[in-house]
Backbone of each chain as nested JSON, in Angstrom:
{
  "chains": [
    {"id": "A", "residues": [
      {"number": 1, "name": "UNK", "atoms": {"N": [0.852, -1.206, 0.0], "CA": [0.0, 0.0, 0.0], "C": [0.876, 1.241, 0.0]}},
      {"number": 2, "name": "UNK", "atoms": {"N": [0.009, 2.527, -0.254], "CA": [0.999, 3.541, -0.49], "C": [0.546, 4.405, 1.211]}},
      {"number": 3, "name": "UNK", "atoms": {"N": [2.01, 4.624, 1.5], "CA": [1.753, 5.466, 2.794], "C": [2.896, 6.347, 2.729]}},
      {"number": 4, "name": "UNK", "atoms": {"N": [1.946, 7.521, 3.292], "CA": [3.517, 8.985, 2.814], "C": [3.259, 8.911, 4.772]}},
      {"number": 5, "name": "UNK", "atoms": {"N": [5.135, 8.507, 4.245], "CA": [6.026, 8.865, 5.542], "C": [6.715, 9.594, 5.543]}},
      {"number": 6, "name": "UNK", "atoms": {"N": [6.816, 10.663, 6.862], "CA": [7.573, 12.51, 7.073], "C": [7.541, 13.04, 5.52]}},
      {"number": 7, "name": "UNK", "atoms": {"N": [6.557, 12.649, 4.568], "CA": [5.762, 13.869, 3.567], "C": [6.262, 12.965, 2.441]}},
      {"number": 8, "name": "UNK", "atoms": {"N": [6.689, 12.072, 2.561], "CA": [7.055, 11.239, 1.345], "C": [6.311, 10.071, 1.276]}},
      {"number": 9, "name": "UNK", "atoms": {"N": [5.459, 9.491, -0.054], "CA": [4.685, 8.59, -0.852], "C": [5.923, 7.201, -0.202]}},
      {"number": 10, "name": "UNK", "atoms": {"N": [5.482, 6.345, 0.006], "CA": [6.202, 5.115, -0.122], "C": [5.473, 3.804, -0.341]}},
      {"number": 11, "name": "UNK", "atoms": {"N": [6.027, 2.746, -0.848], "CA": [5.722, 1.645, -0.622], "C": [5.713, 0.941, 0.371]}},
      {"number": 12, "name": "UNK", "atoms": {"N": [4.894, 0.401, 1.397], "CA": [5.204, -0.419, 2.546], "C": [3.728, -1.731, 2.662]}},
      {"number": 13, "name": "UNK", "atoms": {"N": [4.81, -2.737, 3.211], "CA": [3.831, -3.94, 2.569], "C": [2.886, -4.333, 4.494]}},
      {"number": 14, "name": "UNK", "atoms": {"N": [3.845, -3.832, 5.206], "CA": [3.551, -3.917, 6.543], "C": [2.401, -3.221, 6.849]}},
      {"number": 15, "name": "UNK", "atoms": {"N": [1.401, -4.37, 7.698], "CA": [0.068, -3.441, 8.002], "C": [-0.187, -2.961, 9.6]}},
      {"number": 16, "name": "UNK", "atoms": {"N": [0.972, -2.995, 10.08], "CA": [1.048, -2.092, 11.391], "C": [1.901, -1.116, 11.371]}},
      {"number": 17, "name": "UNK", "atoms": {"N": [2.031, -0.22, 12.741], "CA": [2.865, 0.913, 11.976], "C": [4.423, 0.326, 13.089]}},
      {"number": 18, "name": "UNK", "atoms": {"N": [4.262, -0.614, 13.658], "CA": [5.404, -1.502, 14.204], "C": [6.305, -2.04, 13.254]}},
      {"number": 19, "name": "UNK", "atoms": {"N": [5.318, -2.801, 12.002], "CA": [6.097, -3.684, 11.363], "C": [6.452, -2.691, 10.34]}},
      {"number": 20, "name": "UNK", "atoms": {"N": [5.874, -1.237, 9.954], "CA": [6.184, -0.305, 9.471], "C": [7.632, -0.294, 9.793]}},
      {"number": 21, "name": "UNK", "atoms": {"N": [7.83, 0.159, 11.003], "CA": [9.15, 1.095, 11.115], "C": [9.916, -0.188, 11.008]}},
      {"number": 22, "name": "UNK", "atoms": {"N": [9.72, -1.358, 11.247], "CA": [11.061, -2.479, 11.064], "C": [11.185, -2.55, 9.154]}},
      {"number": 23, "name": "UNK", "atoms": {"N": [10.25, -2.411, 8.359], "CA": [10.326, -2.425, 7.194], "C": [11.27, -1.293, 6.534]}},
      {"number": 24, "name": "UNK", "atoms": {"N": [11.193, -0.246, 7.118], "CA": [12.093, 1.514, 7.222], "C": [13.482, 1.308, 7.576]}},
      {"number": 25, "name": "UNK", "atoms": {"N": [13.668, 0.455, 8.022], "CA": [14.543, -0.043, 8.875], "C": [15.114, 0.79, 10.073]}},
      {"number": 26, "name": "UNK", "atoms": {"N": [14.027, 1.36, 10.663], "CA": [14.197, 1.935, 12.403], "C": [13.901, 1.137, 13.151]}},
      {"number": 27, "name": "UNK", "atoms": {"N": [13.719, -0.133, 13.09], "CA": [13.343, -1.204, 14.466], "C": [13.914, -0.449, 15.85]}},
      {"number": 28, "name": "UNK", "atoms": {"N": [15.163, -0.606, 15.373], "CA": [16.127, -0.5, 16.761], "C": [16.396, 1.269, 17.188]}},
      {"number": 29, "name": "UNK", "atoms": {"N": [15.552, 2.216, 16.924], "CA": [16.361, 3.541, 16.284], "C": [14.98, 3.791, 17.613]}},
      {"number": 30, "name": "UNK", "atoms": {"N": [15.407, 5.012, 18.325], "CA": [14.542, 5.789, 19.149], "C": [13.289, 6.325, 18.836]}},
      {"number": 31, "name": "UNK", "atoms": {"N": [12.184, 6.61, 18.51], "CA": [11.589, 7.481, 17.34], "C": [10.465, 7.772, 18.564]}},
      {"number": 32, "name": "UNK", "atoms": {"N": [9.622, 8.512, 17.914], "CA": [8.274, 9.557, 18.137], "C": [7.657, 9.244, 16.868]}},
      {"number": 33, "name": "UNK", "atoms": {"N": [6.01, 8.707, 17.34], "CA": [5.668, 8.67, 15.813], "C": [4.137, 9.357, 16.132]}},
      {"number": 34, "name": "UNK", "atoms": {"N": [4.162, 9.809, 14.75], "CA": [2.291, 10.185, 14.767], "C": [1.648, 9.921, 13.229]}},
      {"number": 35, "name": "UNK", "atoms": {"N": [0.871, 9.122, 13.807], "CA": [-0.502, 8.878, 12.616], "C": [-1.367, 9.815, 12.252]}},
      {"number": 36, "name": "UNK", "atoms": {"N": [-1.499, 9.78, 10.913], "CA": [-2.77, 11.299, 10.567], "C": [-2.421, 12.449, 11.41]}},
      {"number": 37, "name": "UNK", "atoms": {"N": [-1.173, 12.83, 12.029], "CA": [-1.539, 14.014, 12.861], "C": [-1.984, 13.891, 14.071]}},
      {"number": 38, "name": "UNK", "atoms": {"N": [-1.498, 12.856, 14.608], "CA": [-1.885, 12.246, 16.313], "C": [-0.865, 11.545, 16.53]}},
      {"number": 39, "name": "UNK", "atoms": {"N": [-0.494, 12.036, 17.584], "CA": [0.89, 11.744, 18.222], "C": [-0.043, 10.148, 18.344]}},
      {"number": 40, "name": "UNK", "atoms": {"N": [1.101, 8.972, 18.34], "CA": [0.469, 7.565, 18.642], "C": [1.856, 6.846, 19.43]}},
      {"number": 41, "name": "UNK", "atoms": {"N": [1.443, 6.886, 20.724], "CA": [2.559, 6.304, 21.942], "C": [3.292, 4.817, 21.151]}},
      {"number": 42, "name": "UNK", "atoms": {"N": [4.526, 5.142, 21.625], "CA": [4.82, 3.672, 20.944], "C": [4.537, 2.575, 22.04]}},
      {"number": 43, "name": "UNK", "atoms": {"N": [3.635, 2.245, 22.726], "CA": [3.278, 1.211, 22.956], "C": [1.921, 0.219, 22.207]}},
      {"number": 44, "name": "UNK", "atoms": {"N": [1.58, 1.475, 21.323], "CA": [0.043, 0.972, 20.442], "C": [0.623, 0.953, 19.143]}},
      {"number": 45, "name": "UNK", "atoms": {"N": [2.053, 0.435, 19.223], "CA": [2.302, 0.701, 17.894], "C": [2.465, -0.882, 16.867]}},
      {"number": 46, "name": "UNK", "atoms": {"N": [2.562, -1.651, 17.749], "CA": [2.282, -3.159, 17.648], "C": [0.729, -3.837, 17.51]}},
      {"number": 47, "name": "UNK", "atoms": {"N": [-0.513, -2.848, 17.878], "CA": [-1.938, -2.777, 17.348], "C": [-2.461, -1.958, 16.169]}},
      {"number": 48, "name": "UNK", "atoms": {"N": [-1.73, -0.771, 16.177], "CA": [-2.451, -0.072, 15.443], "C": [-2.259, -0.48, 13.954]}},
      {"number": 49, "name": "UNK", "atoms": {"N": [-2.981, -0.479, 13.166], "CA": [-3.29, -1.109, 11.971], "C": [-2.72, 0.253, 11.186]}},
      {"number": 50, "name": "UNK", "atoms": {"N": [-2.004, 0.052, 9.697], "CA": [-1.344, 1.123, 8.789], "C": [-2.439, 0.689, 7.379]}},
      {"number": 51, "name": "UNK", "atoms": {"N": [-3.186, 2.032, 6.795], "CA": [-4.103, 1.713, 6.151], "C": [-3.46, 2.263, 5.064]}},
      {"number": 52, "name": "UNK", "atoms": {"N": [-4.201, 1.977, 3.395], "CA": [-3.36, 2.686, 2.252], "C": [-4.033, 4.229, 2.699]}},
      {"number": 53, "name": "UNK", "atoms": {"N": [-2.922, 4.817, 2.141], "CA": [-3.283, 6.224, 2.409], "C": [-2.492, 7.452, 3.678]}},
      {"number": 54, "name": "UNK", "atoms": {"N": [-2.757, 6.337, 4.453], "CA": [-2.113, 7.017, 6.089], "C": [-1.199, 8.255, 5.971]}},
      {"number": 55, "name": "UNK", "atoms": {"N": [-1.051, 8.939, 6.787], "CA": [0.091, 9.891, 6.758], "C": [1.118, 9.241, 8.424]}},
      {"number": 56, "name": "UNK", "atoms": {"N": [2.584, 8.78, 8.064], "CA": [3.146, 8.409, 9.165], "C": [4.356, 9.706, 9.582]}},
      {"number": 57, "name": "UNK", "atoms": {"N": [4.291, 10.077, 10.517], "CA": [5.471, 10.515, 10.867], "C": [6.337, 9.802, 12.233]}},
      {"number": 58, "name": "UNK", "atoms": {"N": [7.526, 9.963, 11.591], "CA": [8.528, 9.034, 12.415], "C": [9.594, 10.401, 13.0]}},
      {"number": 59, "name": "UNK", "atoms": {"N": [9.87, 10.788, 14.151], "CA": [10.569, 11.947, 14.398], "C": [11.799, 11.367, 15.049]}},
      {"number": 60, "name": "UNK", "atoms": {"N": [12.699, 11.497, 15.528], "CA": [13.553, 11.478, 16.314], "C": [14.169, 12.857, 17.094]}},
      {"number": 61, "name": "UNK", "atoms": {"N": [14.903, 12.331, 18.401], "CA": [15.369, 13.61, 18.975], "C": [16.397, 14.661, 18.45]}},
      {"number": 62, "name": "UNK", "atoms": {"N": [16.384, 15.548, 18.85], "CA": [17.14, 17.107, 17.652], "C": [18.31, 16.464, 18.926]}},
      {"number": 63, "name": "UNK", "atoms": {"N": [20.059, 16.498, 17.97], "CA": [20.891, 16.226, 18.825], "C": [22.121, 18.031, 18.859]}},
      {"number": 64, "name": "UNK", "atoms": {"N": [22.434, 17.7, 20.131], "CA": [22.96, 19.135, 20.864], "C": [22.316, 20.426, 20.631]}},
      {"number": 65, "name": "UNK", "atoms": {"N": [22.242, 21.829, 20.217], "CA": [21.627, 22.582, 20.465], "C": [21.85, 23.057, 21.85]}}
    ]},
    {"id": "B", "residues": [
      {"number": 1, "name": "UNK", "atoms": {"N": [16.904, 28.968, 34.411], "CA": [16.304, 27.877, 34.9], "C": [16.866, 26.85, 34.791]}},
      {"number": 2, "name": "UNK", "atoms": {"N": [16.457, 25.612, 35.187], "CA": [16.798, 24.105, 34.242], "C": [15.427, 23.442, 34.346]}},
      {"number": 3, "name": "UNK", "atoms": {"N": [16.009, 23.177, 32.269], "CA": [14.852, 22.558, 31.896], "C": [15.811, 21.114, 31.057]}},
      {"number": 4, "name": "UNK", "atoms": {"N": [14.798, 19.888, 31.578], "CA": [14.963, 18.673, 30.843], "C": [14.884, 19.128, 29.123]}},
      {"number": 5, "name": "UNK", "atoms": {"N": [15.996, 18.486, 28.297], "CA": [15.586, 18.894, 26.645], "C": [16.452, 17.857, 26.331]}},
      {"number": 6, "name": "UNK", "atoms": {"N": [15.373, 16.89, 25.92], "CA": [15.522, 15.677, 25.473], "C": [16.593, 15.009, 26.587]}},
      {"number": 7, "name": "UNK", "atoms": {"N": [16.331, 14.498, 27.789], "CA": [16.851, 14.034, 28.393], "C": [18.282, 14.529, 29.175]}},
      {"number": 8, "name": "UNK", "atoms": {"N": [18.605, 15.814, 28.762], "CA": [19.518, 16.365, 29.24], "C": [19.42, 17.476, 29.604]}},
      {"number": 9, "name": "UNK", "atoms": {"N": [19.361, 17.957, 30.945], "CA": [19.283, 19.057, 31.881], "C": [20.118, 20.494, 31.429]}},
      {"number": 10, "name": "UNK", "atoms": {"N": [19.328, 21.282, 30.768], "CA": [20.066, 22.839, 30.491], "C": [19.435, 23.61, 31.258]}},
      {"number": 11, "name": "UNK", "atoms": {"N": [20.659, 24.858, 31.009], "CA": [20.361, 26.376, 31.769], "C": [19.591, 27.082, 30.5]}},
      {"number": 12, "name": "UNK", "atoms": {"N": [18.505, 27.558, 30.878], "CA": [17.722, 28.113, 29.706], "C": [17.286, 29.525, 30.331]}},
      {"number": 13, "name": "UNK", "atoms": {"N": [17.347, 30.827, 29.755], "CA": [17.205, 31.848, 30.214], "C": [15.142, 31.889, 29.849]}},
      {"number": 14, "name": "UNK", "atoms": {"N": [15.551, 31.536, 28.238], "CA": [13.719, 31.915, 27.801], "C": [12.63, 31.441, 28.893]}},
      {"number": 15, "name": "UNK", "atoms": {"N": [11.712, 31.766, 28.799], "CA": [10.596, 31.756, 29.505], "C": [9.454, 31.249, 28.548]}},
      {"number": 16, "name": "UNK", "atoms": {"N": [9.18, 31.287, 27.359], "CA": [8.712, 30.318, 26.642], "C": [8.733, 29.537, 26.079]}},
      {"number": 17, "name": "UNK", "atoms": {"N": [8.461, 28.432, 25.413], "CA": [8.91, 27.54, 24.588], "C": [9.719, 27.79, 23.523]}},
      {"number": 18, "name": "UNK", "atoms": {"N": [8.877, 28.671, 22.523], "CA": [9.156, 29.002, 21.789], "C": [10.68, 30.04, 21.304]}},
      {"number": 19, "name": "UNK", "atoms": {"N": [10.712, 30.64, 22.891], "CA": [12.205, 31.14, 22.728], "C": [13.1, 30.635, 23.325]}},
      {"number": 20, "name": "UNK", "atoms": {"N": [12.635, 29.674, 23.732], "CA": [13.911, 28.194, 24.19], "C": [14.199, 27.935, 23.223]}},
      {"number": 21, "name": "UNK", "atoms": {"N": [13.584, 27.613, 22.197], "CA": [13.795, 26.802, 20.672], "C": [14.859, 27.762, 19.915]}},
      {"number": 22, "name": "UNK", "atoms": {"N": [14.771, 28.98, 20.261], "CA": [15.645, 30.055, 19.419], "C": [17.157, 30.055, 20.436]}},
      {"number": 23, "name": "UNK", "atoms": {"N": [16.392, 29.631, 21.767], "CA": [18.131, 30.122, 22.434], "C": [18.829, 28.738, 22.161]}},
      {"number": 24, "name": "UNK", "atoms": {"N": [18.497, 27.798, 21.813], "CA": [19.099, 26.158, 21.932], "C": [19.258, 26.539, 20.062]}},
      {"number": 25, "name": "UNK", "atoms": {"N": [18.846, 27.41, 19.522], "CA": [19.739, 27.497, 18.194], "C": [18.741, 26.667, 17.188]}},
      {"number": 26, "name": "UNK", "atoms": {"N": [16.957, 26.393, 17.427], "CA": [16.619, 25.637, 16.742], "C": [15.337, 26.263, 16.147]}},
      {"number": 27, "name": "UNK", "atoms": {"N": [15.701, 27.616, 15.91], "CA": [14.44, 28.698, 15.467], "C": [13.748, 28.475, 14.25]}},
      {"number": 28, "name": "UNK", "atoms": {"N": [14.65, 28.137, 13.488], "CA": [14.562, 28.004, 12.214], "C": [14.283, 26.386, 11.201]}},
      {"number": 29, "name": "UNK", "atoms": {"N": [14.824, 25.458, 12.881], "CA": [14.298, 24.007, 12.688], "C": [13.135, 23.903, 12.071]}},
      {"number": 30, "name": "UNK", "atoms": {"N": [12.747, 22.746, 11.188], "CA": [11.447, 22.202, 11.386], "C": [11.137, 20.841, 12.22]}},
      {"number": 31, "name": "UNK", "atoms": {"N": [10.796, 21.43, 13.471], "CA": [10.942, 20.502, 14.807], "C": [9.508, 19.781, 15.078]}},
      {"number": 32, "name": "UNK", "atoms": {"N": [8.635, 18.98, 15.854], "CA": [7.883, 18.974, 16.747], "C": [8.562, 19.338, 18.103]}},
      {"number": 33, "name": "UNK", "atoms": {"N": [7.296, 19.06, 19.097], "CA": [8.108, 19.885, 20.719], "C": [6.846, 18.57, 21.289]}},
      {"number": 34, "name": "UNK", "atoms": {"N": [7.287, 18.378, 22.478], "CA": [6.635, 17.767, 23.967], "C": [7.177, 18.499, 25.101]}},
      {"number": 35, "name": "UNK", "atoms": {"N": [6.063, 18.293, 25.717], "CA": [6.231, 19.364, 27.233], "C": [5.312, 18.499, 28.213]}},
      {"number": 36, "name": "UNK", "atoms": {"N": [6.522, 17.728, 28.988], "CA": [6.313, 17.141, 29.542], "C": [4.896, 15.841, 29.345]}},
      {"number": 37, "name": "UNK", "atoms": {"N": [5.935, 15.318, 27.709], "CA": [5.072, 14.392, 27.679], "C": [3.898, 14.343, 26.915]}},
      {"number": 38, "name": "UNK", "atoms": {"N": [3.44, 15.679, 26.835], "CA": [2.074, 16.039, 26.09], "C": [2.92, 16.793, 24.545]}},
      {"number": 39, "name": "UNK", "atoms": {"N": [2.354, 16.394, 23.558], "CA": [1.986, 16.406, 22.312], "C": [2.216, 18.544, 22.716]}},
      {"number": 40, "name": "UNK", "atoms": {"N": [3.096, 19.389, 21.994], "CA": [2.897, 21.035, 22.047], "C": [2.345, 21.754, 20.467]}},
      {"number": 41, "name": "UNK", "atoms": {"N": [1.131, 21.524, 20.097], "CA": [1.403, 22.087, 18.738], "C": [2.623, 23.779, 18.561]}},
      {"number": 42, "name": "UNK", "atoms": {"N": [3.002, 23.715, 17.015], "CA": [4.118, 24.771, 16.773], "C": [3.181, 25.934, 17.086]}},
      {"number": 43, "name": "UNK", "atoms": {"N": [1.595, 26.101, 16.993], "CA": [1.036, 26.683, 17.018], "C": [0.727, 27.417, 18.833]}},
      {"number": 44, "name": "UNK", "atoms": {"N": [1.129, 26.821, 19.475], "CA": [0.737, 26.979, 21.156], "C": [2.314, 27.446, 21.764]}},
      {"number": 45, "name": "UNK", "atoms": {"N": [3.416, 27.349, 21.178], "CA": [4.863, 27.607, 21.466], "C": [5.274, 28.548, 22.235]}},
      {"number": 46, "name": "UNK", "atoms": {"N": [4.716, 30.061, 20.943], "CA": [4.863, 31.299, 21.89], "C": [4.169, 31.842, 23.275]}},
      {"number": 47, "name": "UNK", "atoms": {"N": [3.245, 31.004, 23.492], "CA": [2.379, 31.799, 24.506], "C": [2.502, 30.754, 25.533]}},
      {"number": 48, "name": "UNK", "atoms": {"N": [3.313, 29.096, 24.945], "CA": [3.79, 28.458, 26.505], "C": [4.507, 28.819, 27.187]}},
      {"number": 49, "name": "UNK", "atoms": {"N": [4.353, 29.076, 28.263], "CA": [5.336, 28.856, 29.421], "C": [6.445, 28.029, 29.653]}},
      {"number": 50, "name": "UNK", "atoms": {"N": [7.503, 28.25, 30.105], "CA": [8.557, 27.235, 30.404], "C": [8.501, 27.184, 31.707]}},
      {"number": 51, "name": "UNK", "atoms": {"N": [8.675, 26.144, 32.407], "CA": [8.961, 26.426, 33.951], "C": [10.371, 25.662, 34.783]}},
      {"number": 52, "name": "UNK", "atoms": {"N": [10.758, 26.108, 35.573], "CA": [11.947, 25.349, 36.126], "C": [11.755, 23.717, 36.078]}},
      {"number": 53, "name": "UNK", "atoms": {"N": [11.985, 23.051, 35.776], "CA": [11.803, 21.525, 36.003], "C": [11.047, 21.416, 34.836]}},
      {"number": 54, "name": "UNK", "atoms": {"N": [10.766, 21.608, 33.802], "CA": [9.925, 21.018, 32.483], "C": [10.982, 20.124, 32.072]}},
      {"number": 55, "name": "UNK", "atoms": {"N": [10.172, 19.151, 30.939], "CA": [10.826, 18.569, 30.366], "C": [10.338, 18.869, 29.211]}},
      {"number": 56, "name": "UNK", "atoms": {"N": [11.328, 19.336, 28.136], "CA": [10.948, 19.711, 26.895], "C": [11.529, 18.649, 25.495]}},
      {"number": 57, "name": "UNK", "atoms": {"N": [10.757, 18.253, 24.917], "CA": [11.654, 17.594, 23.777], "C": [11.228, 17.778, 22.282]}},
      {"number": 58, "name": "UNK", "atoms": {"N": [12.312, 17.724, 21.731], "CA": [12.23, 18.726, 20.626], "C": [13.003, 17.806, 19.059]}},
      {"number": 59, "name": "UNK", "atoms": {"N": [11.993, 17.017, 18.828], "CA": [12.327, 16.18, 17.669], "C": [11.924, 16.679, 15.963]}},
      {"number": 60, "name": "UNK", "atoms": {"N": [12.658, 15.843, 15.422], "CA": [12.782, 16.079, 13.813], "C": [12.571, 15.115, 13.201]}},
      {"number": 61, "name": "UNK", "atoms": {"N": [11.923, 14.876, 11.667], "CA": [11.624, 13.816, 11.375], "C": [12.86, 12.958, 10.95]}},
      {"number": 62, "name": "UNK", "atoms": {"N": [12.844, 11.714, 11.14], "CA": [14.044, 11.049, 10.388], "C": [14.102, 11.156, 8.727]}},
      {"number": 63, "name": "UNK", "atoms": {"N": [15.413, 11.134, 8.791], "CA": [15.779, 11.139, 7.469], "C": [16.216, 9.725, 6.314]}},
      {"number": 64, "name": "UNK", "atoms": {"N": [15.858, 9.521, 5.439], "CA": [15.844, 8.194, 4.568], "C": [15.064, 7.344, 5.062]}},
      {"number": 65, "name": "UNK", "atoms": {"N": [15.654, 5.669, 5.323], "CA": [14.532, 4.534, 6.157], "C": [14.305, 4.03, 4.938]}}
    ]}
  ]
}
């Protein structure tokens, strides 16, 4: 299905947004994510279902500053 | 003050969010923010408050994946 992740169209065959980010290859990587514009805790991130269409954002922390 | 930012304890003079983001050098970022945990739209920034002991975190989307 097509899902634009941080504003980009992609291909992803994964229908959670868990097996999402292991497909991205951030499994192991810190992240902040939000669905449609809703922050979504990463503990619901192993339920929540990734539909065609979705908007994902995957953030990570800003380093020094 | 000291404020938590992203897990590491700074001296921050600003008093709002939003000019924390300019004194940590990230004015011009395209960031999200949490405050303490809660979701800050870019839109609510200037008129938050900072307070001694916040925890502020201040992420960016990842890049490639």
């Amino acid at each position: 299905m097509r899902v634009e992740v941080n504003g980009t169209a992609r291909d992803i065959a994964a229908d959670t947004v868990q097996d999402a980010l292991a497909e991205l290859g951030w499994a192991e990587a810190r992240v902040a994510t939000a669905l449609n514009g809703e922050f979504l805790p990463s503990t619901a991130r192993a339920t929540q279902p990734l539909r065609d269409g979705d908007r994902l954002e995957v953030l990570a922390p800003m380093q020094g500053g």
